[in-house]
MARMAR-304737 format. One line per 8 residues: number of its first residue (from 0); their letters; for each residue z, x, y of C-alpha. Coordinates in Angstrom, 3 decimals, m for minus. Layout:
# MARMAR-304737
NUM = A = Z:X:Y ~ ...
# end
This chain:
# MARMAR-304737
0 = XXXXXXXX = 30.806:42.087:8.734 ~ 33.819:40.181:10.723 ~ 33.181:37.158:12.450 ~ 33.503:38.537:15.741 ~ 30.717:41.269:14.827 ~ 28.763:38.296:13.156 ~ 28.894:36.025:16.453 ~ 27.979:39.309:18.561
8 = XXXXXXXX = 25.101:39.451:17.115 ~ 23.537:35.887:16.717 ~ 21.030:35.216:19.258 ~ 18.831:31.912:19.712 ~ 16.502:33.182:17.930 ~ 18.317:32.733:14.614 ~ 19.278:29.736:15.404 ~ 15.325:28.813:15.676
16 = XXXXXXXX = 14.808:30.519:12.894 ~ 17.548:28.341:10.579 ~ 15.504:25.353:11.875 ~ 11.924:26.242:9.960 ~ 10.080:25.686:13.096 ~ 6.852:25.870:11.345 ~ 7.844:23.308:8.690 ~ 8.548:21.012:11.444
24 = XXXXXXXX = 5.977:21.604:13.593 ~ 3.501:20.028:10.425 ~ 5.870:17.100:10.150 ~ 5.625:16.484:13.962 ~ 2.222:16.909:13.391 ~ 1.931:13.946:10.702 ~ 4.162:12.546:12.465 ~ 2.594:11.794:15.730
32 = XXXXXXXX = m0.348:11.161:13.539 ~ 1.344:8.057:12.355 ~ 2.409:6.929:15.657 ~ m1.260:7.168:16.824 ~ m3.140:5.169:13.983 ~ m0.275:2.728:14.742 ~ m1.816:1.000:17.223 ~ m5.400:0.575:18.282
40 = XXXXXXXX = m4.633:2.688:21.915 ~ m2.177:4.777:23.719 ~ 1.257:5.155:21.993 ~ 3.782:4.597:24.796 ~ 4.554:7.939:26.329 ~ 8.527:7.601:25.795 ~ 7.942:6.557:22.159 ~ 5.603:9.845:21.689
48 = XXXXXXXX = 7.812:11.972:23.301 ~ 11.459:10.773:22.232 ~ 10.604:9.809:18.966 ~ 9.270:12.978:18.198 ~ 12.338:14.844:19.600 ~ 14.678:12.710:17.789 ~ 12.547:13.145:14.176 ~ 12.198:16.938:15.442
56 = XXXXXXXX = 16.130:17.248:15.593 ~ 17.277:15.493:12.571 ~ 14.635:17.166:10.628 ~ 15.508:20.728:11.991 ~ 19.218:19.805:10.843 ~ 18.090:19.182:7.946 ~ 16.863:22.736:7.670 ~ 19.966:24.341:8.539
64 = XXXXXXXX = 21.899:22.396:5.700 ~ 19.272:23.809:3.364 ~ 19.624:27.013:5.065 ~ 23.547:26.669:4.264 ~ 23.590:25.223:0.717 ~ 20.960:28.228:m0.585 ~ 22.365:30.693:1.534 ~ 23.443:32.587:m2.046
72 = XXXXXXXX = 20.340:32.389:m3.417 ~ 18.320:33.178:m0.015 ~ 20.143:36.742:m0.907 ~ 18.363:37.319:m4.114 ~ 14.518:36.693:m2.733 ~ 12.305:38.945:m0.507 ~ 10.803:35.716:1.416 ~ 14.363:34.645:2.413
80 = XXXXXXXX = 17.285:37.887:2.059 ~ 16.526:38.584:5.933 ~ 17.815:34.909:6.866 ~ 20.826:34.646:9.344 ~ 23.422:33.090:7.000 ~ 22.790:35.670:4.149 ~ 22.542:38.627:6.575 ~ 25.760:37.271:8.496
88 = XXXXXXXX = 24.301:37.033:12.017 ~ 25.486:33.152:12.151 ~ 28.199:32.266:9.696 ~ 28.691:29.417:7.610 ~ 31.154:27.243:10.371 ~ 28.627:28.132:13.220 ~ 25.761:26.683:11.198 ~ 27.373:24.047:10.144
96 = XXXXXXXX = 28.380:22.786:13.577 ~ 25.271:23.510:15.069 ~ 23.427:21.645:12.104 ~ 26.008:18.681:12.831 ~ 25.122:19.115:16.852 ~ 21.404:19.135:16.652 ~ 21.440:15.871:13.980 ~ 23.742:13.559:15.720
104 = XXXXXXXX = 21.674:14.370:18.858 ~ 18.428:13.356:17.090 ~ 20.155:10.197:15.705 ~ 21.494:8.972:19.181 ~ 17.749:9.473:20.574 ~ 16.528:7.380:18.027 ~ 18.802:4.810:18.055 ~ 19.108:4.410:21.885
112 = XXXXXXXX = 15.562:5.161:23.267 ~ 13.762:3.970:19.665 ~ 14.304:1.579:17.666 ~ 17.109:1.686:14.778 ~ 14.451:0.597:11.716 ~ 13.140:4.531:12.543 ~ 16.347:6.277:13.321 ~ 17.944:4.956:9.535
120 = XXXXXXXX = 14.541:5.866:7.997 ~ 14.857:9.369:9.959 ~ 18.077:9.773:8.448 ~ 17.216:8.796:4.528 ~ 14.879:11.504:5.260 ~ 17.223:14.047:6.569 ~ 19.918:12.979:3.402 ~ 17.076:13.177:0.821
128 = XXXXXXXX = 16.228:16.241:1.816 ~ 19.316:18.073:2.766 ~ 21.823:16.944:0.136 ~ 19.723:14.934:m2.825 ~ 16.798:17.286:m3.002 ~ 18.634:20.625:m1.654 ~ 22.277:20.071:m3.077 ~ 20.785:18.348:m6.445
136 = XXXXXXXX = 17.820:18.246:m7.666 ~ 16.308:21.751:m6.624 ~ 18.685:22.981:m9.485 ~ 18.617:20.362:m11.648 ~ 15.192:19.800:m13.169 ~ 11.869:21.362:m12.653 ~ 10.252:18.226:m11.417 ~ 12.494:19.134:m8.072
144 = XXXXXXXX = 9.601:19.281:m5.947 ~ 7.716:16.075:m6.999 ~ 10.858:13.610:m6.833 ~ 12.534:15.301:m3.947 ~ 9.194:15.577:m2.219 ~ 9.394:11.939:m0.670 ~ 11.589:12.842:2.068 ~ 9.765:15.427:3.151
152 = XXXXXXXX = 6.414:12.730:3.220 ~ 7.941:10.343:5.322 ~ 7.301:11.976:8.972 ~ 4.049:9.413:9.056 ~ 6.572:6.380:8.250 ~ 9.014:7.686:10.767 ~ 6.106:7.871:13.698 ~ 4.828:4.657:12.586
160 = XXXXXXXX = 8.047:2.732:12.882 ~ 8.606:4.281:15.619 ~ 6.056:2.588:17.557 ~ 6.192:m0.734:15.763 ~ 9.607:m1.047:14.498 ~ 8.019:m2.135:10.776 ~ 7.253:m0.534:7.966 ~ 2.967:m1.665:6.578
168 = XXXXXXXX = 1.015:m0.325:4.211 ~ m1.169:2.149:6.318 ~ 2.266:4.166:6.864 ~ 2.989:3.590:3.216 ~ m0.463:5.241:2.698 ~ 0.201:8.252:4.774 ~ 3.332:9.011:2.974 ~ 1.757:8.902:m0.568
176 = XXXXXXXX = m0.744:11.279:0.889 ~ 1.759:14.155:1.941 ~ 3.928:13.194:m1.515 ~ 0.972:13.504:m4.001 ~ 0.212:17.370:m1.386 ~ 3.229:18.836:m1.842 ~ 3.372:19.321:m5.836 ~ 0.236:21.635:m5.339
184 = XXXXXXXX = 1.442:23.136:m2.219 ~ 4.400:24.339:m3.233 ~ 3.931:25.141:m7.085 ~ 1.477:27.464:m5.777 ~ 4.075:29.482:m3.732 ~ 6.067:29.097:m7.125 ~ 3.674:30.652:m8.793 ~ 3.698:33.834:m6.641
192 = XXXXXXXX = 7.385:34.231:m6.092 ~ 7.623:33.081:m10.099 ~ 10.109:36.730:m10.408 ~ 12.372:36.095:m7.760 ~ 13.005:32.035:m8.788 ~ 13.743:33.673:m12.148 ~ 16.825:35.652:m10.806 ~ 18.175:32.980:m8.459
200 = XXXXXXXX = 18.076:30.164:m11.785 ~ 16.522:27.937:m9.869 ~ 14.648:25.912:m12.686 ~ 11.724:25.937:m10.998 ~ 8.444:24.995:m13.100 ~ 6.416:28.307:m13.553 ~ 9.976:29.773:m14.627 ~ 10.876:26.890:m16.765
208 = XXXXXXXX = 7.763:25.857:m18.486 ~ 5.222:29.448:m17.681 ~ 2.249:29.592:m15.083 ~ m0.535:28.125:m17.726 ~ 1.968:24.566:m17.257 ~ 2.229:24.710:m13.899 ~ m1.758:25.714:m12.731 ~ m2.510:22.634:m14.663
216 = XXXXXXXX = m0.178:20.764:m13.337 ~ m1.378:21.947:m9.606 ~ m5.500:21.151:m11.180 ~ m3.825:17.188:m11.946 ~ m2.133:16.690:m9.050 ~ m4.926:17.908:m6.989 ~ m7.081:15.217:m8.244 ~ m4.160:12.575:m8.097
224 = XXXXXXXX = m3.952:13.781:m3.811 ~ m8.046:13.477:m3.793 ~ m7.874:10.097:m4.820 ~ m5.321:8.702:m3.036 ~ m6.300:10.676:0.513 ~ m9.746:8.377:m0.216 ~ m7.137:5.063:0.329 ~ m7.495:4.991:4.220
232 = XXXXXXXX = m11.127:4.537:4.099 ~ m11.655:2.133:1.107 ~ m8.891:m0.194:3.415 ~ m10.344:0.321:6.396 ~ m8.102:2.230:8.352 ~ m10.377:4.911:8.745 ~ m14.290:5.628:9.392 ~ m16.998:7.836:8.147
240 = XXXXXXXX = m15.943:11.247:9.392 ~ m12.484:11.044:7.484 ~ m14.104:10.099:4.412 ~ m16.565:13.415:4.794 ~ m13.644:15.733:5.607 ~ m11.160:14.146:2.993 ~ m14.207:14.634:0.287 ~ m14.615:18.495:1.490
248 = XXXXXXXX = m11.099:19.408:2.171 ~ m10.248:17.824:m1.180 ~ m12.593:19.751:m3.314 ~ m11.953:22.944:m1.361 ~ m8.459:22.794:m2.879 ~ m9.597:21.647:m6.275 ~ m11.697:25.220:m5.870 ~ m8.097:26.967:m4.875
256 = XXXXXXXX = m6.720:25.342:m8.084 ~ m8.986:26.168:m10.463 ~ m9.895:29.494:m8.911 ~ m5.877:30.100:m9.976 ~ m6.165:28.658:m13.324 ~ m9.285:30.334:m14.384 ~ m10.062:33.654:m12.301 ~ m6.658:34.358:m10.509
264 = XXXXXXXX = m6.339:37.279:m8.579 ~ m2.667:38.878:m7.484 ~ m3.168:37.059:m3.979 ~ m4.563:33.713:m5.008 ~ m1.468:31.500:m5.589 ~ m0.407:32.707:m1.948 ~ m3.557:32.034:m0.763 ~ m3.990:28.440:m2.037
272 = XXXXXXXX = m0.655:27.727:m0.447 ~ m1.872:29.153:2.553 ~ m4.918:26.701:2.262 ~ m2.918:23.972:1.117 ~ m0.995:23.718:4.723 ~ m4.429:24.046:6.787 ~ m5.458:21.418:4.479 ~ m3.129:19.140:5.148
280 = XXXXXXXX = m3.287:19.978:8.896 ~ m6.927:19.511:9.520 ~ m6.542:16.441:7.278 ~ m4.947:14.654:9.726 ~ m6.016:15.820:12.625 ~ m9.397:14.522:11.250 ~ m7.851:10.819:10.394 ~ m6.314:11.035:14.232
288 = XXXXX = m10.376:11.663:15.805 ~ m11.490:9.172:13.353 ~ m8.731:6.967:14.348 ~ m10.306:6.779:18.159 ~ m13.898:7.281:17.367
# end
């Protein structure tokens, strides 16, 4: 396909599409989550909307770089062949300079209209994951997910310090809560796309080190993400009704995890990731209520 065929037949749509909207809706999510249990009332109404935009942006870059540096081995998988770059609707340049367009955008929001403790946290994030975790470490070890996980916890840190310009320990607390979720979360979607990792070389666990590994692995960590989602109510920063729904959300998942160690049908890795993400939503939504109740 030429370029001039290739530009034809990009719409806005796959530009949406390079930025995972759904991925950042769920950091926007934690995000404004984090902004909220902040302060004891309203956020301020520029704060919730800028800051958001400018985490949305940089974070949505971030998506398209990963979108460009796997573009080669989005070709070889089912989930991802049907992507813009590797079906040449939107070519490597384009991407590129939109990814560059959308990010310094997101930075200049944050640094004019926020404050610049969030906007150079925002943009660790956006590094970590778009060039450390995507460029490096996705390819070079199988514990990719777990160390290159952290900048894709840090939306909570990024709303907090949004709103207060500091970094405490409730934000800190929010973070270790999405980085101890996303071993789990994604190992499970390992797990079911296990094949097409294997063709791409992507070292990733269930390839590397078999399924047996990698459930228990999924069982540990599960219990290492109960635990430490039990941290905002044993400080105080949150009530009653998060400590209920951490408790049943948690073991729901522990269920999910040993349900795919020990009785595994062809659908349940896929469907404990799918539970893992309306874990994590409801999660927080739940700390947010508790947050004003």
């Amino acid at each position: 396909m030429t370029e001039l065929a290739s530009k034809q037949s990009a719409t806005w749509h796959d530009y949406y599409e390079m930025c995972k909207p759904r991925v950042v809706m769920l950091m926007i999510l934690t995000s404004m989550v984090g902004m909220f249990l902040a302060v004891p009332g309203m956020v301020p109404l520029d704060v919730l909307i800028l800051g958001n935009l400018g985490i949305a942006l940089v974070a949505s870059s971030g998506a398209v770089v990963n979108h460009l540096i796997d573009y080669k081995v989005d070709t070889l998988m089912r989930r991802t062949h049907n992507r813009p770059i590797p079906q040449g609707r939107v070519d490597q340049r384009q991407a590129a300079i939109f990814a560059a367009a959308i990010g310094v955008i997101g930075m200049l929001i944050m640094l004019i209209w926020v404050n610049a403790l969030s906007a150079w946290l925002t943009l660790a994030s956006f590094v970590g994951y778009a060039f450390i975790y995507t460029g490096y470490l996705k390819r070079a070890t199988p514990q990719n997910i777990v160390i290159g996980g952290l900048s894709g916890a840090m939306p909570p840190l990024l709303g907090w310090a949004a709103v207060t310009g500091t970094i405490e320990p409730g934000a800190l607390i929010l973070v270790l809560i999405i980085f101890a979720w996303t071993p789990p979360h994604f190992w499970a979607l390992a797990i079911h796309r296990k094949d097409e990792y294997a063709k791409t070389g992507i070292p990733m666990l269930p390839v590397t080190h078999g399924e047996h590994l990698t459930k228990l692995h999924i069982i540990l960590y599960t219990i290492i993400m109960i635990l430490v989602t039990l941290l905002p109510y044993l400080i105080g920063m949150s009530g009653p009704l998060y400590l209920l729904a951490a408790i049943v959300l948690g073991l729901a998942f522990l269920g999910w995890s040993l349900l795919l160690m020990f009785k595994p049908t062809p659908s349940t890795a896929m469907d404990t990731f799918r539970y893992s993400i309306v874990y994590l939503m409801v999660l927080f939504v739940v700390l947010l209520v508790d947050h004003y109740l």
